[in-house]
N, C-alpha and C positions, 0 to 999 in steps of 0.2 A: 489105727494110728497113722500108717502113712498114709493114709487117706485124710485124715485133719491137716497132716503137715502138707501134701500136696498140695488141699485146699490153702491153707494159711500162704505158701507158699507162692501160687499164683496170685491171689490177693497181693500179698507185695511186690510179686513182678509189677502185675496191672497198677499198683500204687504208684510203683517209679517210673511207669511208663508214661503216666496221668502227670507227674510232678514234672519232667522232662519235655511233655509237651506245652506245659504251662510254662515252662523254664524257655522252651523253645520259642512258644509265641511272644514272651515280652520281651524275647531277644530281636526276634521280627519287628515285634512295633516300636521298639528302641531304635533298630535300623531305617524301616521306615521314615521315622521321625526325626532323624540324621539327615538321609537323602530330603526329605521336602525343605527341611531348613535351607542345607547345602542350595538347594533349588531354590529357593526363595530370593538365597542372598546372592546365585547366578542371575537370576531374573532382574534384582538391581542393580547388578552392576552392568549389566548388558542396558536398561533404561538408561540410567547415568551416562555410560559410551552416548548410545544415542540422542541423550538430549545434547550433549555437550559437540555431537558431530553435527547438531541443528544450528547450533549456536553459530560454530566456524562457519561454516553455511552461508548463512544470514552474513556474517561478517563477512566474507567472500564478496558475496553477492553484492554489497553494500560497495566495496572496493572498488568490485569490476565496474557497477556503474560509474560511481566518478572517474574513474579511466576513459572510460566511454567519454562522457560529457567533457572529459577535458580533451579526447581526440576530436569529436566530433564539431567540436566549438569551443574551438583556443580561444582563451580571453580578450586577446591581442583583434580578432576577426567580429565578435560575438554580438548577437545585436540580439534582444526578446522585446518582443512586444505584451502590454499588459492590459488588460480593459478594469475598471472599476466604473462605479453609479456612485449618485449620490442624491439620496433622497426616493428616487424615482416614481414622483406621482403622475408627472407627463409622459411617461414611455415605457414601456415593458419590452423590454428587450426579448426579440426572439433571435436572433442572428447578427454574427459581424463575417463581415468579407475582407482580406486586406489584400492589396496590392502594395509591391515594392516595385519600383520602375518600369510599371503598365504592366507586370507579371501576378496574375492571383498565386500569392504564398500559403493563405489560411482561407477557412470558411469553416466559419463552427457555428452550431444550432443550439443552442439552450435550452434546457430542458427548463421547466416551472420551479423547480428545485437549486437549480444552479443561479437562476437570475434572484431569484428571493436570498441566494447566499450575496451577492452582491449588490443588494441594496441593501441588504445588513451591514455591509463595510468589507466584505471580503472582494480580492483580487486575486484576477485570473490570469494565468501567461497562456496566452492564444496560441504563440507562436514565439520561437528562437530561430535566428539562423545563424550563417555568417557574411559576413558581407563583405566586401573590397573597402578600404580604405577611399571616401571621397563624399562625391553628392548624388543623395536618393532622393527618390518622390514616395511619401507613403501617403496612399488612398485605400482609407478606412471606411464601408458600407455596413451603415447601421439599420438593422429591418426588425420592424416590430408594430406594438400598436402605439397609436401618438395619442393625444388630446384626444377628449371624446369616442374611445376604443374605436378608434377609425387608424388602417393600416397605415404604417410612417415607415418610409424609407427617405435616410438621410447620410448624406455622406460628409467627410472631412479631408482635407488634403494640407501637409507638409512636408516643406522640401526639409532635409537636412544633412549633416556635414557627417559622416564617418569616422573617427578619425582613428589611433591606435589607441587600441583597447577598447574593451566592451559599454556599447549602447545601450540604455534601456528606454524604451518609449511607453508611455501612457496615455492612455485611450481613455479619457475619461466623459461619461456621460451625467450630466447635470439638469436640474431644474432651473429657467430663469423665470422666477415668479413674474415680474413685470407683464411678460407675452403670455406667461404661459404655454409655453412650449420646453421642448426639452434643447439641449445647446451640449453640442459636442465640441470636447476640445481636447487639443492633442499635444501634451506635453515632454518633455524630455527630463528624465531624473538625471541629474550627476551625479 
């Protein structure tokens, strides 16, 4: 008999011990399952911070340049140059050179990409400076291929007035069907 009840006996230790570990594990994976939440909703909130420190960022960034551009080129001084086409079946523009009072300021090359944007109708600012209040010479060097994909180099020249506050000049390149050739002309926006 106490050999039954011994038996019996450990039998229900081992039974509590069996319910206690099962008691135990879904106490663990309750915890567990706490921690990765808890974890989760750290993880979003840490994204969150950092998209929103990307955002001011960007906004920053955004500020500082117009600061810049308003140190670098007070309105009052500011002069940009622009090039645009129109049409361009006489000329394919590979490059412009500019000179402002016998001084080269610009020289840009064009890529097959950027010239096909402008004879789509888009315009380019080559070049911004600032300038003294008065009278400039600008000479504009256009190189590319002309009529008959034979190399064309062509230049323009305008004297003009400075005066307070910001210039913008226009470089524009044209077709004159009459010749057949291409005609550069160089305009002033007010």
């Amino acid at each position: 008999m106490a050999i039954t009840m011994l038996a019996f006996g450990s039998v229900s230790v081992a039974q509590d011990v069996a319910s206690m570990d099962a008691g135990a594990a879904t106490a663990d994976a309750r915890m567990m399952e706490a921690r990765e939440a808890e974890s989760r909703e750290q993880f979003r909130s840490l994204d969150q911070d950092v998209q929103s420190l990307k955002k001011e960022v960007l906004d920053l960034n955004r500020d500082l340049f117009l600061l810049e551009e308003e140190l670098l080129f007070p309105a009052n001084s500011q002069v940009a140059f622009f090039i645009s086409m129109d049409v361009g079946e006489y000329f394919e523009l590979d490059s412009v050179t500019i000179k402002i009072d016998g001084k080269e300021v610009a020289n840009y090359l064009y890529t097959e990409r950027e010239a096909d944007a402008l004879i789509r109708g888009g315009v380019h600012r080559v070049h911004m400076a600032n300038l003294k209040t008065g009278d400039h010479e600008l000479i504009a060097i256009f190189t590319g291929k002309g009529p008959h994909v034979r190399d064309y180099r062509r230049g323009a020249t305008i004297n003009f007035d400075k005066g307070i506050g910001a210039k913008y000049v226009e470089l524009e390149i044209t077709d004159r069907v009459k010749k057949q050739q291409p005609e550069f002309v160089i305009k002033e926006w007010e």
